[in-house]
C-alpha positions as a Markdown table, in Angstrom:
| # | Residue | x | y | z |
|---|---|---|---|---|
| 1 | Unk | 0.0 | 0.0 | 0.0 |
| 2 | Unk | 1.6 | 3.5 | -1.1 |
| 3 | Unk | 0.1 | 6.6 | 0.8 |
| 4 | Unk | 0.2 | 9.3 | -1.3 |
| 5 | Unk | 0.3 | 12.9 | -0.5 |
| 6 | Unk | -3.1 | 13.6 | -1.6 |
| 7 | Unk | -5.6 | 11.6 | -3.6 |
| 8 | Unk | -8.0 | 13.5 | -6.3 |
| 9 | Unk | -11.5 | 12.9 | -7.5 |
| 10 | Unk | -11.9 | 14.2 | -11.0 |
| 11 | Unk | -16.0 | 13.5 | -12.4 |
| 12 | Unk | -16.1 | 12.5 | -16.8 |
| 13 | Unk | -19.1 | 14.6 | -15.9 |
| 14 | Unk | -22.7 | 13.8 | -17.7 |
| 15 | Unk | -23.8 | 16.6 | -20.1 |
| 16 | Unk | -26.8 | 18.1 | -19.3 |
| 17 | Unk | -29.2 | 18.9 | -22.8 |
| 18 | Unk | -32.1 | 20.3 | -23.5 |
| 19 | Unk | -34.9 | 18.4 | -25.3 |
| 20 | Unk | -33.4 | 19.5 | -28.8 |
| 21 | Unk | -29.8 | 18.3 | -27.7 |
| 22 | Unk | -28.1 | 22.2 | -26.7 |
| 23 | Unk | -26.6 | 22.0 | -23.6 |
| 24 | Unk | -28.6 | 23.1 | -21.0 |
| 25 | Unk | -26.3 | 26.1 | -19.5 |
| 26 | Unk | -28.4 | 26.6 | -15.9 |
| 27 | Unk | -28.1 | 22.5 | -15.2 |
| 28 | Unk | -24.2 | 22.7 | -15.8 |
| 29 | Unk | -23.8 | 25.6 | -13.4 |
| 30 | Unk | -25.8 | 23.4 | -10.7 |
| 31 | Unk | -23.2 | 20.5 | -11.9 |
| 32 | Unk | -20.4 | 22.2 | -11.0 |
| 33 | Unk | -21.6 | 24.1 | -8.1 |
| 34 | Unk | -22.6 | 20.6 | -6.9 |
| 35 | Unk | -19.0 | 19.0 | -7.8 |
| 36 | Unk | -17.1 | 21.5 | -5.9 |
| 37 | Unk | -19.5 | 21.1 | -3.0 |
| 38 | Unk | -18.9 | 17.6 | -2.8 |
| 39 | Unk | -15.3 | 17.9 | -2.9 |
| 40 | Unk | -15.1 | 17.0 | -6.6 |
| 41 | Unk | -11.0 | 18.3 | -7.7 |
| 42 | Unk | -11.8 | 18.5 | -11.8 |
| 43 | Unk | -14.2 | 18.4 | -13.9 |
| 44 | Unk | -13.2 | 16.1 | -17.2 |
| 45 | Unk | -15.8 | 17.4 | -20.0 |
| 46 | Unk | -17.1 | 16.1 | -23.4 |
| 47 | Unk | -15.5 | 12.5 | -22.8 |
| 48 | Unk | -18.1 | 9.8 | -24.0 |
| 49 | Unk | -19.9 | 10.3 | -21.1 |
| 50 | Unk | -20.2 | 13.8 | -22.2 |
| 51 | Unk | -21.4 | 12.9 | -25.4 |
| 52 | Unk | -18.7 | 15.2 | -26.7 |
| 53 | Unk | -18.1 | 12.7 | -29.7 |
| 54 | Unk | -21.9 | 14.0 | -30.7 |
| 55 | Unk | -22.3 | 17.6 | -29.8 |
| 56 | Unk | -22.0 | 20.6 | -31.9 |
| 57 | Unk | -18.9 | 22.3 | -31.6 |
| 58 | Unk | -20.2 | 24.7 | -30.5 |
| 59 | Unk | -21.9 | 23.2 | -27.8 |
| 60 | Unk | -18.5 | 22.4 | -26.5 |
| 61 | Unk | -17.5 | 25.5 | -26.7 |
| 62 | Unk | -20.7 | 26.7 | -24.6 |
| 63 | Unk | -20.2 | 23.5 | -22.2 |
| 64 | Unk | -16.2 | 24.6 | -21.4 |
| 65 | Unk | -16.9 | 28.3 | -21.0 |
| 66 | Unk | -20.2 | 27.9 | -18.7 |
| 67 | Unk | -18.0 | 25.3 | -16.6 |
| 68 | Unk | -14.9 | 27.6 | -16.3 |
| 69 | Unk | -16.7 | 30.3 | -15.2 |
| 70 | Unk | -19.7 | 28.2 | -12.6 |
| 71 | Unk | -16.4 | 27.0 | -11.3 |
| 72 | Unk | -14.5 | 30.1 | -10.4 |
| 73 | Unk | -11.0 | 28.5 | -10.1 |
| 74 | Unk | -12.6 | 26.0 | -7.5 |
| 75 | Unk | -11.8 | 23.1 | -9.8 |
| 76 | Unk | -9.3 | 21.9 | -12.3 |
| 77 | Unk | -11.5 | 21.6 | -16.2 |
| 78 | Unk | -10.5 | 19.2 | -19.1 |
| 79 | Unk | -12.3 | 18.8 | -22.3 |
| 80 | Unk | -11.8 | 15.9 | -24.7 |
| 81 | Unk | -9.9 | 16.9 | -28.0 |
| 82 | Unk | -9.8 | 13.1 | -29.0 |
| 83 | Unk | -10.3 | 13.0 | -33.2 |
| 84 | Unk | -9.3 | 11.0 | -36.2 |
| 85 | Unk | -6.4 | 13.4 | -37.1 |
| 86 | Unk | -3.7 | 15.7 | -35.7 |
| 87 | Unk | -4.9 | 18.9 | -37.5 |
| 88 | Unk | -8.8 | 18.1 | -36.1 |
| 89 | Unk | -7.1 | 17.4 | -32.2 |
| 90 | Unk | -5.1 | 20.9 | -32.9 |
| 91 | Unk | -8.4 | 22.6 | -33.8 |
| 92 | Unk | -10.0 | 20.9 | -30.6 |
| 93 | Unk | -7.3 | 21.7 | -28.5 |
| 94 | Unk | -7.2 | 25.6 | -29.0 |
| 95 | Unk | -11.1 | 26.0 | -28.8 |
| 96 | Unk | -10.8 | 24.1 | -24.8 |
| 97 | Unk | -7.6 | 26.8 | -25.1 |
| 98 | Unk | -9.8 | 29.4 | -25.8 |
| 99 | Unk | -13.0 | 28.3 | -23.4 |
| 100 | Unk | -10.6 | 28.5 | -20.4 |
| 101 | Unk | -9.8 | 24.7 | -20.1 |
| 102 | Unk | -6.7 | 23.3 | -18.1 |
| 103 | Unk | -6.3 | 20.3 | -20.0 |
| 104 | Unk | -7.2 | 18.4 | -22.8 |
| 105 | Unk | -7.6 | 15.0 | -23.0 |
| 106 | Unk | -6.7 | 12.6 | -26.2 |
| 107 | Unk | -7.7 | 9.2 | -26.1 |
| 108 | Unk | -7.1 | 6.7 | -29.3 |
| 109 | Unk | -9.2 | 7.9 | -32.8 |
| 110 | Unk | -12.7 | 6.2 | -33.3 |
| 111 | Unk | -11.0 | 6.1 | -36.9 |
| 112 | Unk | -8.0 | 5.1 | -38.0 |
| 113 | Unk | -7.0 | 3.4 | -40.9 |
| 114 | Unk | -3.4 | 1.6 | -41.8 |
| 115 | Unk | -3.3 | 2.1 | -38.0 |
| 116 | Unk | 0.7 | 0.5 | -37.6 |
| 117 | Unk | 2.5 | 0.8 | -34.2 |
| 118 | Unk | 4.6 | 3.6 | -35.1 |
| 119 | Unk | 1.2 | 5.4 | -36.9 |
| 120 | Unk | -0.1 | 5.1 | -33.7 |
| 121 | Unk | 1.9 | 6.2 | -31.4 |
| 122 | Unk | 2.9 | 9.2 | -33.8 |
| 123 | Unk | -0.7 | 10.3 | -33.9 |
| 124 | Unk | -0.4 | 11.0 | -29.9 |
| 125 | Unk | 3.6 | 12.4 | -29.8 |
| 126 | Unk | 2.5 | 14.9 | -32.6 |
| 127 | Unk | -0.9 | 16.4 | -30.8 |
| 128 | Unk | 0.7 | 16.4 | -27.6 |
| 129 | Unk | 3.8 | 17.9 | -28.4 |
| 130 | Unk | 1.4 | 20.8 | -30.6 |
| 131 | Unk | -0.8 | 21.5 | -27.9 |
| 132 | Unk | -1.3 | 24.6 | -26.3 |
| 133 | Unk | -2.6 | 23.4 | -23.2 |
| 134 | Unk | -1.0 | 20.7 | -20.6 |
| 135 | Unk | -2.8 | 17.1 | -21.9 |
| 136 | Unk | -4.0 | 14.1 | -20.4 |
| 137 | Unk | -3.9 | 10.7 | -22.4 |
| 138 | Unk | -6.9 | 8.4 | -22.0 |
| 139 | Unk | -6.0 | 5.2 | -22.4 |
| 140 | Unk | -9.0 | 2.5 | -23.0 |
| 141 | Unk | -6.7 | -0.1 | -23.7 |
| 142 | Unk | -8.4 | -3.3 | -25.8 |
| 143 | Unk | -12.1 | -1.7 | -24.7 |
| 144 | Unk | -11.1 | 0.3 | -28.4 |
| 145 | Unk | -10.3 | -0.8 | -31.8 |
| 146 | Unk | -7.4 | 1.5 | -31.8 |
| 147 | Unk | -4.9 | 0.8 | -28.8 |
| 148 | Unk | -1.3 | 2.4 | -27.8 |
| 149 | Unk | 1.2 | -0.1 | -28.1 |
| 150 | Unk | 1.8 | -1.1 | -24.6 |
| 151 | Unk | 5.4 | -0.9 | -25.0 |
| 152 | Unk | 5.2 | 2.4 | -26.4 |
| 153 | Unk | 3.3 | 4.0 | -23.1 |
| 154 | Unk | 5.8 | 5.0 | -21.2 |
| 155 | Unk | 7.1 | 6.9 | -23.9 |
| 156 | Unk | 3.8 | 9.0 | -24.3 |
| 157 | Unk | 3.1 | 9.5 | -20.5 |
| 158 | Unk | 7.0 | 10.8 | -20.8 |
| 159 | Unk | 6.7 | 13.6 | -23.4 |
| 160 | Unk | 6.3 | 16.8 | -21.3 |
| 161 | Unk | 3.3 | 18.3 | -22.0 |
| 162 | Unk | 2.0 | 14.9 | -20.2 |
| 163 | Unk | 0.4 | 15.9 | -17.4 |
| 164 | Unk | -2.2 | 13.1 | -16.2 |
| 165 | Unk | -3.6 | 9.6 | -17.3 |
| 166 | Unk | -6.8 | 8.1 | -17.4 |
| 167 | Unk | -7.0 | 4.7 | -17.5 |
| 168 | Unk | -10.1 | 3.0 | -18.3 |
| 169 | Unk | -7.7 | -0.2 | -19.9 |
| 170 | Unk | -8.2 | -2.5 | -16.4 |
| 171 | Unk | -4.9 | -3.9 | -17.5 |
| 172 | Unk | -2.7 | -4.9 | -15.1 |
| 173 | Unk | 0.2 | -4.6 | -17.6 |
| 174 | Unk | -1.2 | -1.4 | -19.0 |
| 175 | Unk | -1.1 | -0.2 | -15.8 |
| 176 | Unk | 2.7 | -1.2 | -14.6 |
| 177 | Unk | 3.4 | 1.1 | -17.6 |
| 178 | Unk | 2.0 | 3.6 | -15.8 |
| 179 | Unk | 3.3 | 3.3 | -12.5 |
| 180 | Unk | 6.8 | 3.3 | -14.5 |
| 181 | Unk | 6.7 | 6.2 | -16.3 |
| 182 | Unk | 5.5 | 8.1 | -12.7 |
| 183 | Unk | 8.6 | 6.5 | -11.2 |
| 184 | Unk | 10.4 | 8.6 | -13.8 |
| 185 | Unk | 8.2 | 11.3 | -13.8 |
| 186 | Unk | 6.9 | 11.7 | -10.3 |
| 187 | Unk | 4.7 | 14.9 | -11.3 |
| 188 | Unk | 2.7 | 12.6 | -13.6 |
| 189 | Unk | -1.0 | 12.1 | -12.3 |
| 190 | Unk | -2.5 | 8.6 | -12.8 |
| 191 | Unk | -6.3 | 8.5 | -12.8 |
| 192 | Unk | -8.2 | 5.5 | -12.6 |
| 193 | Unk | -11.2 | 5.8 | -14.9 |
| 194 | Unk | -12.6 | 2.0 | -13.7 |
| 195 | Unk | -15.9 | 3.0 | -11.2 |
| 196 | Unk | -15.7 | -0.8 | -10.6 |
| 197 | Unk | -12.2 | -1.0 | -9.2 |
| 198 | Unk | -11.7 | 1.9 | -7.0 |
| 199 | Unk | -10.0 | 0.2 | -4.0 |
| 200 | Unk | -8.0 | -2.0 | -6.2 |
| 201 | Unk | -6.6 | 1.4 | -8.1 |
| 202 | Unk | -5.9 | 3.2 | -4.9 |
| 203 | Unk | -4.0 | 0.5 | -3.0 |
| 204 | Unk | -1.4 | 0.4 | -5.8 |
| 205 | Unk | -0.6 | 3.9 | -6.1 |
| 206 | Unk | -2.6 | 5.9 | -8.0 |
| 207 | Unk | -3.4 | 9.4 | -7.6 |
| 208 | Unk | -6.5 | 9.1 | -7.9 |
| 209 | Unk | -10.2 | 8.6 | -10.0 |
| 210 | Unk | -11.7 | 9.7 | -13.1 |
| 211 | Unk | -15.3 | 8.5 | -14.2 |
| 212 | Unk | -18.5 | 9.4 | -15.0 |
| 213 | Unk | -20.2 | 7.9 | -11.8 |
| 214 | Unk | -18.3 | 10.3 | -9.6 |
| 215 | Unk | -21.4 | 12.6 | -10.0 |
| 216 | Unk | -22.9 | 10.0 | -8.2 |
| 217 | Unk | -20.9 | 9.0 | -5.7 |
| 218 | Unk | -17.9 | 11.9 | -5.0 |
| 219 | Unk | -19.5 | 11.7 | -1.4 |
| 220 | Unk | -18.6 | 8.2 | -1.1 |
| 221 | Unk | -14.9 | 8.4 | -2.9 |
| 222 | Unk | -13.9 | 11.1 | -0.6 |
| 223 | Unk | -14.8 | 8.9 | 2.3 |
| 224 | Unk | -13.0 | 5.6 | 1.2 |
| 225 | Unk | -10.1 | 7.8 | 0.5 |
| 226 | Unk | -10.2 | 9.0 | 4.2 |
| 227 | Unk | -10.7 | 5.4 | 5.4 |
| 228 | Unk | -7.8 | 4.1 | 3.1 |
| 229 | Unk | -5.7 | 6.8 | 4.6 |
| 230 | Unk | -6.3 | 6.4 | 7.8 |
| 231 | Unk | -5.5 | 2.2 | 7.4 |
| 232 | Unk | -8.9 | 1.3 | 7.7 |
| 233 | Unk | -8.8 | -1.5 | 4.7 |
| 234 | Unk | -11.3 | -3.6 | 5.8 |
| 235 | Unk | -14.1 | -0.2 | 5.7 |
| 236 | Unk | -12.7 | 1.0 | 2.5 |
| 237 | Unk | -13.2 | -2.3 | 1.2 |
| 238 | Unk | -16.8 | -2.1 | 2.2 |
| 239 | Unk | -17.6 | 0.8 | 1.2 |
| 240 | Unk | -16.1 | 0.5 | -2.3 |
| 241 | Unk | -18.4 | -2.3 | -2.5 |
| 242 | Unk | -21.2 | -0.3 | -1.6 |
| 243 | Unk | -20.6 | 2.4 | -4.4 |
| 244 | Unk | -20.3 | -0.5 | -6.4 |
| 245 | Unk | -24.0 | -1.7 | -5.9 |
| 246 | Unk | -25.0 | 2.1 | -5.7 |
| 247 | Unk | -23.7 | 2.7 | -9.4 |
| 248 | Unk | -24.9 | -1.0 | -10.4 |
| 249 | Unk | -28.3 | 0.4 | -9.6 |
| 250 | Unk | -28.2 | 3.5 | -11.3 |
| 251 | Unk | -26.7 | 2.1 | -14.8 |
| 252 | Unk | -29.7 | -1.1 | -14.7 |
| 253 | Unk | -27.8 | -3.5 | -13.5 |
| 254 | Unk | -24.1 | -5.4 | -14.2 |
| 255 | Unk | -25.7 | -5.2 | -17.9 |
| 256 | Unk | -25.2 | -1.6 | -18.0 |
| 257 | Unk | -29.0 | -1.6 | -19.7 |
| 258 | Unk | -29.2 | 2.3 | -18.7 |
| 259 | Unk | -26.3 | 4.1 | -18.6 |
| 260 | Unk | -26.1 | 7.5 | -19.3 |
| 261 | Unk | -30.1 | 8.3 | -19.1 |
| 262 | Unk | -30.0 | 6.4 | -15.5 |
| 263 | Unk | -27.0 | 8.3 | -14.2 |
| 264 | Unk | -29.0 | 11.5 | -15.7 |
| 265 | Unk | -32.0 | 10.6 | -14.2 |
| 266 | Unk | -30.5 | 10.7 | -10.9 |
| 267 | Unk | -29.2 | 14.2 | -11.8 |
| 268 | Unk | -32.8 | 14.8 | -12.4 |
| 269 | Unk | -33.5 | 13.9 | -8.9 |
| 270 | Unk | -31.2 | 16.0 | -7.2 |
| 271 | Unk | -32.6 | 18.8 | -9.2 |
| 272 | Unk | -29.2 | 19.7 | -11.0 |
| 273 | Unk | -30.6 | 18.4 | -14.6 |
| 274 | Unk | -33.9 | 19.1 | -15.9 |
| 275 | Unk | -34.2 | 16.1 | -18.9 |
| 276 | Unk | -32.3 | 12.8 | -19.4 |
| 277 | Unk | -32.0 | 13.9 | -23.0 |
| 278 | Unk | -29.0 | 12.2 | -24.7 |
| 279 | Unk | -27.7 | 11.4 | -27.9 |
| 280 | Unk | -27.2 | 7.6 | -27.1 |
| 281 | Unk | -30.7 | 6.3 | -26.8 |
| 282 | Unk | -30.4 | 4.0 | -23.8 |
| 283 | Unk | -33.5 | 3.5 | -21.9 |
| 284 | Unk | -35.0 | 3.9 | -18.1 |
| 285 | Unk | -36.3 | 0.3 | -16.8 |
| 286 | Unk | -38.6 | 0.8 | -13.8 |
| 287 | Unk | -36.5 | -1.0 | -11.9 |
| 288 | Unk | -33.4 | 1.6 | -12.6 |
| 289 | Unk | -35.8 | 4.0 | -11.9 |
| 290 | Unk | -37.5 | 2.6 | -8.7 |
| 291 | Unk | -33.9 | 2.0 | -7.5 |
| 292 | Unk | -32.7 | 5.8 | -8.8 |
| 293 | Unk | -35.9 | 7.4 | -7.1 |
| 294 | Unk | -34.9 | 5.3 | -3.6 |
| 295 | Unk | -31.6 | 6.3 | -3.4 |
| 296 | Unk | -31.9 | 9.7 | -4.2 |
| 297 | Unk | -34.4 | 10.1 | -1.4 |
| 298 | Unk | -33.0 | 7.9 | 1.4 |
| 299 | Unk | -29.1 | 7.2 | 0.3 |
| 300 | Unk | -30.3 | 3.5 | 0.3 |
């Protein structure tokens, strides 16, 4: 078990949109006012459980800039400049520049053709090294059809303008890389972007979590962490499990049926969103929703 100096909670916060899919300015001001009450250190924007793949660009634009300014410095903001080319990751980058993002995240192209080793791993070494902003890599490991070479992460997470990883691969191998390159580069912050594996993540030695059921559950994180800390295992244990079964009930089950609408719903219910309008489609069972309406009122 590594104790690290401090341990950060970073939400791949939900989207909030209106019925005709604009983002809904007044719900992400509640978002974020909510995040930083709840302890929340950054806010990572227009990842896939921002829907940023589908919205307008300038719907980004108008997601960043309402975020940077509900947030008043409180909290760190990244925005997803993830596309299919250098020159389109550029553009992406210096609009989040230009918003008043910290950071902007690349993870692997949706598409990418003749995608060789050294194709690949160029793709990444030439956005970050062009970026105007400090940049996160997102690494999804074999979860995407295009994957970093895992003997060429350590040389990404090294270039400078490297400043944090989230990794969603569940890799344990994918992961050493990581720890490596932070032996190297101690300032380099390693996220875990796995909801499911939180204690597991933490007792290893990362710096932290990144995922889209922190709106959810930041509470809770910020708890374990204190219990983890404080070498109360067998409680952060329990309670990891517990967040576990929380977010279980508020995605529809281990199938995931729900998703994004159930973890909007539950915005709903808190009364920082106002729809569960989304781009992806995926539906509200009444059990999600019994489950959703229970917890939101009773924490149970």
């Amino acid at each position: 078990m590594k104790l690290l100096p401090s341990v950060r909670i970073w939400s791949a916060a939900p989207t909030p949109l209106t019925p005709d899919f604009r983002v809904d300015v007044p719900s992400v001001e509640r978002m974020v006012q909510d995040a930083v009450r709840h302890g929340v250190h950054g806010l990572f924007l227009a990842g896939t459980c921002g829907e940023g793949p589908w919205l307008q660009d300038r719907e980004r634009q108008v997601l960043v800039r309402t975020a940077v300014k509900a947030a008043g410095g409180k909290l760190k903001i990244a925005m997803q400049a993830s596309d299919n080319s250098v020159p389109r990751i550029l553009d992406n980058t210096q609009a989040a520049a230009e918003a008043g993002a910290d950071y902007v995240i690349i993870a692997a192209p949706a598409t990418f053709l003749n995608a060789t080793p050294e194709r690949v791993v160029a793709h990444f070494t030439e956005a970050v090294n062009a970026s105007p902003l400090p940049v996160g890599i997102y690494d999804l490991g074999k979860h995407r059809p295009v994957v970093i070479p895992e003997a060429r992460l350590k040389e990404i997470y090294l270039l400078p303008k490297v400043h944090l990883v989230k990794d969603s691969s569940g890799d344990k191998a994918r992961r050493a890389a990581a720890l490596a390159a932070r032996q190297e580069k101690p300032a380099l912050q390693l996220f875990n972007g796995d909801e499911f594996r939180c204690f597991e993540y933490l007792e290893v030695g990362y710096d932290g979590f990144m995922f889209g059921g922190a709106a959810a559950v930041g509470p809770q994180l910020n708890r374990m962490v204190r219990l983890f800390r404080a070498n109360q295992l067998a409680e952060a244990q329990a309670l990891d499990a517990d967040m576990k079964r929380i977010l279980y009930g508020i995605y529809g089950g281990q199938s995931i049926a729900c998703w994004l609408t159930g973890l909007k719903y539950y915005m709903m219910r808190r009364g920082l969103f106002t729809t569960t309008s989304s781009f992806l489609g995926y539906p509200l069972t009444e059990e999600c929703r019994a489950f959703i309406e229970r917890y939101a009122e009773t924490g149970l």
